[in-house]
PLY file of the C-alpha trace (Angstrom):
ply
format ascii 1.0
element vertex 182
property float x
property float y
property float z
element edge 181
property int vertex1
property int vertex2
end_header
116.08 29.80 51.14
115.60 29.08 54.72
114.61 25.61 55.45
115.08 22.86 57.97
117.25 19.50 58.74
113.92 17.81 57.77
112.96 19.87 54.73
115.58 20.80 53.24
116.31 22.01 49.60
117.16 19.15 47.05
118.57 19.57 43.68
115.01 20.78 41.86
114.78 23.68 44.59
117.71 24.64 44.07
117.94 24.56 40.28
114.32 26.09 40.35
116.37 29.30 41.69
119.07 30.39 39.32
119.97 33.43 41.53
119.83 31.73 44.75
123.18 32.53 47.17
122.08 31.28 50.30
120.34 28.37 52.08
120.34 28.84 56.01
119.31 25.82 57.84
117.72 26.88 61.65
118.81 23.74 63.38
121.78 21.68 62.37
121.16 19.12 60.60
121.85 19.54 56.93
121.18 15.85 55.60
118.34 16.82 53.59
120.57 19.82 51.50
121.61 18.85 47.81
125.04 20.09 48.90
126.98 18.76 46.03
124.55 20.52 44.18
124.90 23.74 46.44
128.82 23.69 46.14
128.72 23.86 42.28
126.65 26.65 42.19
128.49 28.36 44.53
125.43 28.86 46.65
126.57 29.25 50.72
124.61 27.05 53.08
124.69 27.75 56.86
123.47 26.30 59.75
122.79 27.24 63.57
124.85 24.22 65.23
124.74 25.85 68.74
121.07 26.64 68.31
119.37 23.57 70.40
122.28 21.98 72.18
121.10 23.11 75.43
117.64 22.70 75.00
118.22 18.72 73.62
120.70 18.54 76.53
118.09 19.51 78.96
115.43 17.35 77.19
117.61 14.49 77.38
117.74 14.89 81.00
114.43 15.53 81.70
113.86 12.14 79.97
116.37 10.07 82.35
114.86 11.93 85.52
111.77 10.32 84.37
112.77 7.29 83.68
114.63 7.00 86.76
111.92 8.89 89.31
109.16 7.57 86.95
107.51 11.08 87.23
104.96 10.32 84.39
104.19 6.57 85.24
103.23 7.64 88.71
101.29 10.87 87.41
99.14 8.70 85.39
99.14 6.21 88.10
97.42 8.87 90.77
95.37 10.54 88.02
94.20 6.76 87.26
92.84 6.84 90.42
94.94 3.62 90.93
96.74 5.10 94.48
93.83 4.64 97.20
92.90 1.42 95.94
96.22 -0.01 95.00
98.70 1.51 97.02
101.73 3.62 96.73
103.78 2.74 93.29
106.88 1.41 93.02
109.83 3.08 94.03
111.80 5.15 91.80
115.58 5.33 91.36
118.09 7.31 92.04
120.54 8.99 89.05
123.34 9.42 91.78
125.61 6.40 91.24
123.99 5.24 88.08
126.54 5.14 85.42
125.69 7.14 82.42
127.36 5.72 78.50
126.57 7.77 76.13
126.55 7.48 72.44
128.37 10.81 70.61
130.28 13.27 72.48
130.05 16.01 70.36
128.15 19.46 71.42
125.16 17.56 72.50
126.58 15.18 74.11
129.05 17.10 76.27
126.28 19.49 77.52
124.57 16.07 78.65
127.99 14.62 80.32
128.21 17.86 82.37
124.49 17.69 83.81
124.71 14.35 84.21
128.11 15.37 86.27
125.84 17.40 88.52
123.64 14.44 89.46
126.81 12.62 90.58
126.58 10.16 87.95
129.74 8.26 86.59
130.03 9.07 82.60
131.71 7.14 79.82
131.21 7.64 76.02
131.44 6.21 72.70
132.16 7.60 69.61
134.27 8.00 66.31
136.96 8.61 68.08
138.49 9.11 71.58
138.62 12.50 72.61
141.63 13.25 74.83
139.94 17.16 76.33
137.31 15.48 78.25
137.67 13.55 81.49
135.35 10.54 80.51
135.97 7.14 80.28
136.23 6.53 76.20
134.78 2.53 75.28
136.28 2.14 71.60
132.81 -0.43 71.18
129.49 0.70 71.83
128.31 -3.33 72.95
131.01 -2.98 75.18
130.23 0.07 76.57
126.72 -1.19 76.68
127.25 -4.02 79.57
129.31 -1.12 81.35
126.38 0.84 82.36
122.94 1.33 83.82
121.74 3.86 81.17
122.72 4.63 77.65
121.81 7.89 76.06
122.00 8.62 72.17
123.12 11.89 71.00
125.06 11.27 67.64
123.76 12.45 64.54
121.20 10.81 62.61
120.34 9.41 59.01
121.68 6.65 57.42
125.64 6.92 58.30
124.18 5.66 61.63
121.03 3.76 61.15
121.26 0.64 63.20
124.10 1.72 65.44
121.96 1.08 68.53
121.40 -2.53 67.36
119.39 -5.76 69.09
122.93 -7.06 70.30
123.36 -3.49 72.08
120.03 -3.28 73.50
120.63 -6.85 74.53
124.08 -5.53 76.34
121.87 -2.65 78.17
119.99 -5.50 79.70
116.02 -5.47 80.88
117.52 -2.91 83.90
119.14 -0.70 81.73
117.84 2.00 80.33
117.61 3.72 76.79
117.30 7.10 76.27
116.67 8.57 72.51
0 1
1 2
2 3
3 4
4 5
5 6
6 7
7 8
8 9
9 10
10 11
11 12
12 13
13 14
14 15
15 16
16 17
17 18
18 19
19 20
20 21
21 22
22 23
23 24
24 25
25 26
26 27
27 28
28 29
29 30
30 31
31 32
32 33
33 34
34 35
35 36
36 37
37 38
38 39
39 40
40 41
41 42
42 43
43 44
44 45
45 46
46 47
47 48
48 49
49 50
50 51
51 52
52 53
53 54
54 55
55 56
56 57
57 58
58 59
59 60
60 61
61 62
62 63
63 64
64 65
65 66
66 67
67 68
68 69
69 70
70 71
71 72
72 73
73 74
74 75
75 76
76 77
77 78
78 79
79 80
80 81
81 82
82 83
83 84
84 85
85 86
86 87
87 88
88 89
89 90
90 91
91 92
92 93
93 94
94 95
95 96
96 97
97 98
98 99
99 100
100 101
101 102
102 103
103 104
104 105
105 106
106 107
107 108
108 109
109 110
110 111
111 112
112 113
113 114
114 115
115 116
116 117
117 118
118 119
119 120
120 121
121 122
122 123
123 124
124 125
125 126
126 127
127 128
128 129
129 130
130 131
131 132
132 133
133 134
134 135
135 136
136 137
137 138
138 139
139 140
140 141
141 142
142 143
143 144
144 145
145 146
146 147
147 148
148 149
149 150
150 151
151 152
152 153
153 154
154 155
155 156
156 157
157 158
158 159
159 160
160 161
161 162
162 163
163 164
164 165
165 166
166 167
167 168
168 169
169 170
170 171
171 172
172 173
173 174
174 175
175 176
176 177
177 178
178 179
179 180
180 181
């Protein structure tokens, strides 16, 4: 079976298939894999954890830079028209300076840290656990870390061991300056 993160192969997929041996998952995730179900049937189950960590790295940037140099507000706000009669748009902000918290070092996360590096932003994280191989600041609560910084970007894993971990008390934290980035 080759599947998703989304799709996945529950328990009637799998029984469906008495001579299945392997489920490979393009992507990472694997939350939506029967693996208890897998493991006693001895079928293998990969994954491709390396796969997108640049690319969702990259996309995560390209998401700050807009926030920050507001590259599609002031697109729509030419193609609107809204320039010659309204004047030039508000200034945009600089990345250089800005301190950058984000939520789950892990693969993701690290390939974020060292772009964001490049941009001369200061970086912090939160997560699980400290990790004592990178140079970052480590904030053992994420509220905490939160009021520390000018943007806060998400790059832990999903589904319901962290559902609610970015929370109305951390948003709060972030303040109306701050920015979030998903």
């Amino acid at each position: 079976v080759l599947t998703n993160g989304i799709i996945g192969a529950g328990r009637a997929l799998i029984d469906a298939l008495p001579r299945l041996e392997i489920i490979g998952v393009y992507g990472v995730g694997i939350d939506a894999l029967d693996l208890a179900t897998a493991k006693a049937r001895g079928v293998r189950v990969t994954n491709t954890p390396d796969v997108l960590t640049i690319g969702v790295a990259e996309l995560g940037m390209a998401l700050l830079l807009d926030v920050a140099r507001r590259v599609a507000y002031n697109d729509r706000y030419v193609r609107a028209g809204r320039w010659p009669t309204e004047g030039d748009p508000v200034l945009a902000n600089n990345l250089a300076g800005k301190r950058l918290g984000i939520l789950g070092l892990g693969r993701i996360g690290q390939a974020v840290a060292r772009r964001a590096a490049a941009f001369d932003m200061a970086i912090c994280y939160h997560g699980r656990r400290r990790q004592d191989d990178v140079p970052y600041e480590y904030f053992a609560d994420l509220v905490e870390m939160a009021r520390a910084v000018d943007c806060l970007m998400v790059s832990c894993l999903g589904g319901p061991t962290t559902k609610g971990l970015v929370s109305r008390e951390v948003i709060e934290a972030l303040g109306p300056q701050g920015w979030l980035i998903n």
